[in-house]
C-alpha positions as CSV (number, residue, x, y, z in Angstrom):
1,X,128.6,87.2,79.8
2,X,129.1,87.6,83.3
3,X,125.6,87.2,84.7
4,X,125.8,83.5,82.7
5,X,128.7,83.1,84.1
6,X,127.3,83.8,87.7
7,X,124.4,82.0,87.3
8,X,126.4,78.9,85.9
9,X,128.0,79.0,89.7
10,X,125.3,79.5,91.2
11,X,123.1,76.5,89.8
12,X,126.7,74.6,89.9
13,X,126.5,75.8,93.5
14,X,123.0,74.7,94.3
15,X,123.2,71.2,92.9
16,X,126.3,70.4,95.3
17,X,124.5,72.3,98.7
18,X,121.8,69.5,97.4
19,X,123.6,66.6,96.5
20,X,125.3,67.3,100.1
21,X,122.1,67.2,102.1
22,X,120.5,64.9,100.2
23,X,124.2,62.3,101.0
24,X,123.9,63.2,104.6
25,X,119.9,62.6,104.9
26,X,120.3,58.9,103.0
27,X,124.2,58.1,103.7
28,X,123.6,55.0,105.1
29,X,121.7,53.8,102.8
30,X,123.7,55.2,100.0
31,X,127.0,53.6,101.5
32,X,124.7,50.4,101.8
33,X,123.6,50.2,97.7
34,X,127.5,51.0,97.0
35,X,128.3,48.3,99.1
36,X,125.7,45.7,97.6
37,X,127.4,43.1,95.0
38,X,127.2,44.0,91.8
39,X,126.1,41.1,89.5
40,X,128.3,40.5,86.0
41,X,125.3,38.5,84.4
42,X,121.3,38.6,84.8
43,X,120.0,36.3,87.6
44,X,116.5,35.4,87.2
45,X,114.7,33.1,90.0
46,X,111.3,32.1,90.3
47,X,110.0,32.6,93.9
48,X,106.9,30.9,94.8
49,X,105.4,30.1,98.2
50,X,102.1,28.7,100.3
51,X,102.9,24.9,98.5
52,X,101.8,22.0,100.8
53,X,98.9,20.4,102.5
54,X,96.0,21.6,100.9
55,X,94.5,21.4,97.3
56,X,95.2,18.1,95.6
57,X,95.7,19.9,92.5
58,X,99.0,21.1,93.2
59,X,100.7,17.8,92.6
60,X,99.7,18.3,88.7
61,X,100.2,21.9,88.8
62,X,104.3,21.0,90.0
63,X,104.6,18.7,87.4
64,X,103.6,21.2,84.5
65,X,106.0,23.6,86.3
66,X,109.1,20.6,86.6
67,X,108.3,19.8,82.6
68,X,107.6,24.0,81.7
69,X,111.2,25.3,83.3
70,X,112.9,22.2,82.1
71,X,112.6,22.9,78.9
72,X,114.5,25.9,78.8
73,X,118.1,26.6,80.2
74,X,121.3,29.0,80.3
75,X,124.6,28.8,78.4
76,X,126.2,26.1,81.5
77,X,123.2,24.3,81.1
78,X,120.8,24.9,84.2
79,X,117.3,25.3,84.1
80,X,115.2,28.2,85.6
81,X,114.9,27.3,88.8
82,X,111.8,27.8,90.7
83,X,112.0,28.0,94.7
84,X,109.1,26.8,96.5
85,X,108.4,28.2,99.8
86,X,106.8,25.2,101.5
87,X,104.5,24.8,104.6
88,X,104.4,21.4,105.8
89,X,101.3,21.5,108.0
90,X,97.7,22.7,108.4
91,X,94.6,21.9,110.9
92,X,93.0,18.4,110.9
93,X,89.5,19.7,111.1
94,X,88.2,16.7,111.6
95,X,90.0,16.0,114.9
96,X,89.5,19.8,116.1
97,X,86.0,19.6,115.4
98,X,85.5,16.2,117.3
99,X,87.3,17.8,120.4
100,X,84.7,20.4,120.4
101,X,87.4,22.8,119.4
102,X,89.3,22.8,122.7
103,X,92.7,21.3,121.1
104,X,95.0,21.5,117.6
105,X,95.4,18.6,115.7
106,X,97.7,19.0,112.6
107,X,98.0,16.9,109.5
108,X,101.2,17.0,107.7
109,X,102.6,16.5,103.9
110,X,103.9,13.1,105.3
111,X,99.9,12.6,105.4
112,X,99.5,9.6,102.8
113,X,97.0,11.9,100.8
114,X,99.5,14.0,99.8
115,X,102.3,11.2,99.2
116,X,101.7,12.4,95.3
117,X,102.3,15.7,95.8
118,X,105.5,14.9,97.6
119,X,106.7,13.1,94.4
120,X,106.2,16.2,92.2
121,X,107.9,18.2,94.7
122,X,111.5,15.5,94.7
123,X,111.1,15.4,91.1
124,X,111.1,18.6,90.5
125,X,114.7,19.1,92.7
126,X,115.9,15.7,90.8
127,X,115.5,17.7,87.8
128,X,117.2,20.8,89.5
129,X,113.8,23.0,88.6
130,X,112.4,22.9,92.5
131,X,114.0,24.0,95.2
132,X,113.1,24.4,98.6
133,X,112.6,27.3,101.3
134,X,110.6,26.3,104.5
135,X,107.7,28.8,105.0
136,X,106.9,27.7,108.3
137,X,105.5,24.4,110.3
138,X,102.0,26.4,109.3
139,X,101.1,29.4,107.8
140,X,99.5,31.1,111.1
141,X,99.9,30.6,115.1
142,X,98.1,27.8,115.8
143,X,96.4,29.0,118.8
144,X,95.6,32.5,117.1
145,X,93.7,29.9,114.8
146,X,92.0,27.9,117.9
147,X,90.9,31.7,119.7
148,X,90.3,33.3,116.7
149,X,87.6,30.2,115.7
150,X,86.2,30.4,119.2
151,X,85.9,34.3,118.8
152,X,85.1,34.9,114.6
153,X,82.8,32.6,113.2
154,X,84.5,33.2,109.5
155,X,87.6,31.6,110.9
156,X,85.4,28.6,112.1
157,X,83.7,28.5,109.2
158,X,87.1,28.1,107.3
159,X,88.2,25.0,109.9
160,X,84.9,23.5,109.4
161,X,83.7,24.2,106.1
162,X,86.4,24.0,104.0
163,X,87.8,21.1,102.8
164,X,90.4,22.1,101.0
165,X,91.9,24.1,104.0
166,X,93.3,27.1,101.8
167,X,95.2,29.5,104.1
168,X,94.6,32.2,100.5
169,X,91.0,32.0,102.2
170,X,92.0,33.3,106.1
171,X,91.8,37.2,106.8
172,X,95.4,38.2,105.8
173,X,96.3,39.4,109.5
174,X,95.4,35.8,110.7
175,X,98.0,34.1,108.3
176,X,101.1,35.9,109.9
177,X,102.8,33.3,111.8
178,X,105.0,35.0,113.7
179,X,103.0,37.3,115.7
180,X,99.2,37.2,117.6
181,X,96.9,38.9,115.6
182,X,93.5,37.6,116.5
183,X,93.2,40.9,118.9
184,X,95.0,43.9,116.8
185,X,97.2,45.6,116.5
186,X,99.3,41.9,117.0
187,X,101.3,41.3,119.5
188,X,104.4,39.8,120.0
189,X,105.2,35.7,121.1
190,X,107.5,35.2,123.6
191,X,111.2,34.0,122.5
192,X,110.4,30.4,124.2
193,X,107.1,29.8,122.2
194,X,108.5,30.8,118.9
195,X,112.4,28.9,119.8
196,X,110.2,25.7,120.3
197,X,108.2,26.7,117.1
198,X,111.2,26.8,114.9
199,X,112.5,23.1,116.7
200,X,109.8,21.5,116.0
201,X,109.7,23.1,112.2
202,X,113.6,21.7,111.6
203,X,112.6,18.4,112.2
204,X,109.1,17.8,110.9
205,X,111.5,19.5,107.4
206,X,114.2,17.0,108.1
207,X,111.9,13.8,108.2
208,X,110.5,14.6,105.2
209,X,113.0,15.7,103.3
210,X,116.0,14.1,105.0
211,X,117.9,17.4,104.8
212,X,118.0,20.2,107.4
213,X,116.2,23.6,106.0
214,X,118.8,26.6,105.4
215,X,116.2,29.2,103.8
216,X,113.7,30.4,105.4
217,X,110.9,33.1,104.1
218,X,108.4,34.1,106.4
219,X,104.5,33.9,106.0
220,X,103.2,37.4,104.7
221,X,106.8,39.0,105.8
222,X,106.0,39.6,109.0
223,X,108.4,38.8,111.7
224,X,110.1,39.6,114.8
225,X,113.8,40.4,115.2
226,X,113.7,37.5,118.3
227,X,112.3,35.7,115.3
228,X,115.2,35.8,113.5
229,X,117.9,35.8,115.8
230,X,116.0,32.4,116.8
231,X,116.4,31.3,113.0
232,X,120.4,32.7,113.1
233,X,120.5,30.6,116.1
234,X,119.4,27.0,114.7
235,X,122.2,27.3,111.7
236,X,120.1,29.1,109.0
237,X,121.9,30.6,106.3
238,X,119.3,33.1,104.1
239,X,116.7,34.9,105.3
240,X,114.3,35.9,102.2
241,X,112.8,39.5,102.9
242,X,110.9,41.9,100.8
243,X,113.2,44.8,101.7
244,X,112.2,45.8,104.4
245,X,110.8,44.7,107.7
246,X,107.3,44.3,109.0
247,X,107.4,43.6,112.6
248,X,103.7,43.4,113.5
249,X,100.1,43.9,112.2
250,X,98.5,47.4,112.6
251,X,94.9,48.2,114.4
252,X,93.7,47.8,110.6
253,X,95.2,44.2,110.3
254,X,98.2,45.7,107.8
255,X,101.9,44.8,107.6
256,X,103.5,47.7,110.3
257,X,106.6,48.1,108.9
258,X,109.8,49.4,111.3
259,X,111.6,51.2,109.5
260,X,114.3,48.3,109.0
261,X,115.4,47.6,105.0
262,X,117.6,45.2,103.4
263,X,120.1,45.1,100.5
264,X,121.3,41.8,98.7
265,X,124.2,39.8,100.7
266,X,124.1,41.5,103.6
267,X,124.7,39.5,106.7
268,X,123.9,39.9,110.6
269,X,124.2,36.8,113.0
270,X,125.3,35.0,110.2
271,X,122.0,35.1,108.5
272,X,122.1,36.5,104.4
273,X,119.5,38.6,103.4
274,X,117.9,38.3,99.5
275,X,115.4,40.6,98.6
276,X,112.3,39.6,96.6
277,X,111.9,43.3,94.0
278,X,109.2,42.2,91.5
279,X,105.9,39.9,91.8
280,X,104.9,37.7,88.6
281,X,101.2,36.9,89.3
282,X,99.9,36.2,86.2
283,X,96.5,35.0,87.6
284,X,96.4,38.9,88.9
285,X,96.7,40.3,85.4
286,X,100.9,40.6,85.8
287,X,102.5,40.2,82.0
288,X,105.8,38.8,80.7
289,X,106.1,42.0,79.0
290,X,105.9,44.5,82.0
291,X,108.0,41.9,84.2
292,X,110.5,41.2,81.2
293,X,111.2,45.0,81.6
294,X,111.5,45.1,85.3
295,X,114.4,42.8,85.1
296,X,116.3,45.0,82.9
297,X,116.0,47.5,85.5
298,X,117.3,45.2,87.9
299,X,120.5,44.0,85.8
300,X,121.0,47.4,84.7
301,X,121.8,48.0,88.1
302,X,124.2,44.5,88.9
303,X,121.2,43.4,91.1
304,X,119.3,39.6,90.7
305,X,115.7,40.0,90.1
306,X,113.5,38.1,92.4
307,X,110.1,36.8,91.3
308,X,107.6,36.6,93.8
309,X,104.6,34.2,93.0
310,X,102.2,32.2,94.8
311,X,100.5,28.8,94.4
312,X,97.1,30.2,93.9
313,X,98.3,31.4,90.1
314,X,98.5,27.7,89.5
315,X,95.3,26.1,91.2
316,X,92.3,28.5,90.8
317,X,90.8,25.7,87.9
318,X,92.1,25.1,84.6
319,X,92.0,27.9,83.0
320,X,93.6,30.4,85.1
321,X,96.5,27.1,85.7
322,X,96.4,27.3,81.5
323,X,96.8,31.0,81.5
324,X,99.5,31.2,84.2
325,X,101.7,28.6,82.7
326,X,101.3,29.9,79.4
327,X,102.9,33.7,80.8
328,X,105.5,32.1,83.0
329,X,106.3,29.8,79.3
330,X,105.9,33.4,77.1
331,X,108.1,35.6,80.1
332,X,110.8,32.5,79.9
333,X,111.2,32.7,76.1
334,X,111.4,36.3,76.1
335,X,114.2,36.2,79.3
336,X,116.2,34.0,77.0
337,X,115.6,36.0,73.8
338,X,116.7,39.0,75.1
339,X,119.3,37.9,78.0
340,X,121.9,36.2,75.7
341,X,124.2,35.6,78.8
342,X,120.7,34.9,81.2
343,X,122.5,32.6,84.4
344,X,119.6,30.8,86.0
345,X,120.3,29.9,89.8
346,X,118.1,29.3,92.9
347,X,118.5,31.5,95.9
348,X,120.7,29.2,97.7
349,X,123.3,29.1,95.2
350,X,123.0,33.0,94.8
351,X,123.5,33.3,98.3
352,X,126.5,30.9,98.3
353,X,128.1,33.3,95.7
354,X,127.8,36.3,98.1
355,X,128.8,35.0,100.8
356,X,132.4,34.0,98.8
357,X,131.9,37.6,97.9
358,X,132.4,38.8,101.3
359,X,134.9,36.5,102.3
360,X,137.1,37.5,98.6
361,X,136.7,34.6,96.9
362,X,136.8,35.5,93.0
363,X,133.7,34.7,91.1
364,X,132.5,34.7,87.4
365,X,129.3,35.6,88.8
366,X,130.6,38.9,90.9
367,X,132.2,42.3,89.4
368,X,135.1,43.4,91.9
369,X,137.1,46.2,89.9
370,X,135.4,49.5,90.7
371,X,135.5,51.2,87.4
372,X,133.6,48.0,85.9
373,X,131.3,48.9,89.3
374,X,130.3,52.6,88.6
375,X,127.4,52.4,85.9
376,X,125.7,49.6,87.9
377,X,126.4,51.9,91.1
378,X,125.4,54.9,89.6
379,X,122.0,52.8,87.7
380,X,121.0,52.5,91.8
381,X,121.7,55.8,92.9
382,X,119.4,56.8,90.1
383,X,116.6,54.6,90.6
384,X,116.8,54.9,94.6
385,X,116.1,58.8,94.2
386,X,113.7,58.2,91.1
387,X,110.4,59.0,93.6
388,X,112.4,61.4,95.4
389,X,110.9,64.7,95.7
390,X,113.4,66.6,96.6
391,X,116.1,65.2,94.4
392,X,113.4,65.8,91.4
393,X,112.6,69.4,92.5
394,X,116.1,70.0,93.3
395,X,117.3,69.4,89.4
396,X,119.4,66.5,91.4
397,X,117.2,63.8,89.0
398,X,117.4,65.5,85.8
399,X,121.4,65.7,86.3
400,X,121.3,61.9,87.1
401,X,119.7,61.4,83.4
402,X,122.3,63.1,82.0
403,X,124.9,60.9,83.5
């Protein structure tokens, strides 16, 4: 009886040595997830960017979407909304090419060819189905694109030969805006360059849409922290992020990430962070099924889940726009089957709600009371040491289960 007894201690004694290292190796972030507003309903948004100049398909595509998510809606009434993450510029070959390449030309979506395409996109927020994040002025440097196309004879080939000017098409290091990758690894602009950048993004945004941008996600998540004190400095309000930071492009021409993460509603310089935790790219195989279960995971833990999706799920022909419609329809009847009390916002007005959070303005939306707050705390703690090895060879994870 003893030696049960004694070994009873000693395992009691083990998993606290290990739950205290494992607190002081990951306290901050641990204080961080506690910290993170718990949400009282599931939040579902759609978030889909690279929509703009380019294919002339994508005015039809918008206006399946605008008719699709208006068709379904939550118990106040709103529809899903789906946030498009909107470039408003890309090169005018023709011009570049008849300067011989030695200067950028631009063509923007107040171009009358894409005056259509501008309707779908106002529809769609008339209907309160759209709305709108700016993903940058273009989706690259403009003079990366110039040396690179002087240097790479793909990229020239992609000014010159194609038509449609699809940015999907560029080497995924050249469609960072935010830093100089034509020689890697990238390097960094300097703060004038990208401060007259971001000026000349606000009001290209504000003559078209007669509104001045207060979301911003940048192109392929790579930016610089003078990039976004420069955006906390022109009156943005949410900064979209993947959950972590990517400051740069590697010798390989991959994301290098910092080290830097994010948790929802946190706030420096004034700027709110969302994170994006799930894709939905049904052209890539992605299925309501799988995605309708990875939001569970994210309201079992009070948290929104954000659905990252691109443009090209909706113009690659007919048939993939058919099949990718068709899931985004199949995953929205199954989000309201099985989410009686679903709430359907767009990022700003999630943002809006945790910023009242932090200044202690009740919500409907927002669970203060801590004992209400412990099963969505402890649903994080869980899943943030689910791949840990240590808290799985420790016994720390099979506890958690238990909990």
């Amino acid at each position: 009886m003893s030696i049960i007894i004694s070994s009873l201690l000693f395992l009691l004694f083990w998993l606290f040595v290990c739950c205290l290292l494992l607190y002081f190796r990951y306290r901050n972030d641990i204080v961080r997830l506690i910290r993170e507003p718990v949400l009282k309903h599931p939040v579902v948004i759609f978030e889909s960017d690279d929509w703009g100049p380019g294919p002339l398909e994508q005015e039809q595509a918008l206006l399946q979407i605008n008719q699709l998510l208006s068709g379904f809606q939550d118990q106040n009434g709103n529809h899903p909304v789906m946030t498009l993450g909107l470039i408003l510029a890309e090169p005018d070959a023709e011009k570049i090419a008849a300067a011989d390449f030695s200067q950028y030309f631009k063509r923007t979506l107040l171009d009358i060819r894409y005056q259509a395409l501008l309707t779908a996109i106002q529809s769609g927020q008339q209907q309160g189905v759209l709305s709108l994040h700016l993903h940058g002025l273009e989706h690259y440097w403009p003079s990366s694109i110039m040396l690179g196309a002087a240097e790479n004879e793909n990229i020239k080939q992609w000014l010159t030969g194609n038509k449609q000017l699809m940015t999907e098409d560029l080497p995924s290091h050249m469609q960072s805006r935010w830093v100089n990758s034509v020689t890697l690894p990238s390097s960094h602009h300097n703060s004038d360059d990208i401060d007259q950048a971001i000026t000349e993004e606000i009001k290209l945004y504000q003559q078209i849409f007669k509104i001045k941008p207060t979301t911003v996600v940048p192109p392929t998540f790579v930016w610089t922290d003078t990039v976004e004190s420069a955006y906390a400095k022109h009156d943005f309000k949410t900064f979209i992020t993947p959950g972590r930071q990517c400051d740069g492009r590697d010798s390989n021409g991959h994301p290098a990430a910092n080290g830097r993460t994010f948790y929802n509603g946190e706030i420096k310089n004034d700027l709110l962070f969302l994170v994006r935790n799930d894709y939905f790219e049904p052209a890539l195989g992605h299925k309501a099924e799988k995605t309708l279960h990875n939001i569970k995971d994210k309201t079992a833990c009070g948290r929104p889940a954000l659905l990252e999706m691109h443009r090209f799920n909706f113009i690659s022909g007919a048939t993939k726009n058919a099949q990718s419609l068709n899931e985004l329809e199949r995953l929205l009847k199954m989000i309201n089957d099985h989410f009686t009390d679903i709430r359907f916002l767009s990022a700003e007005q999630l943002s809006e709600l945790y910023r009242n959070y932090h200044q202690g303005i009740e919500s409907d939306y927002i669970i203060r009371t801590p004992i209400k707050r412990i099963q969505f705390i402890l649903a994080r703690i869980k899943q943030f040491f689910k791949f840990n090895r240590y808290a799985k060879y420790s016994g720390i994870n099979f506890v958690l289960k238990l909990i």
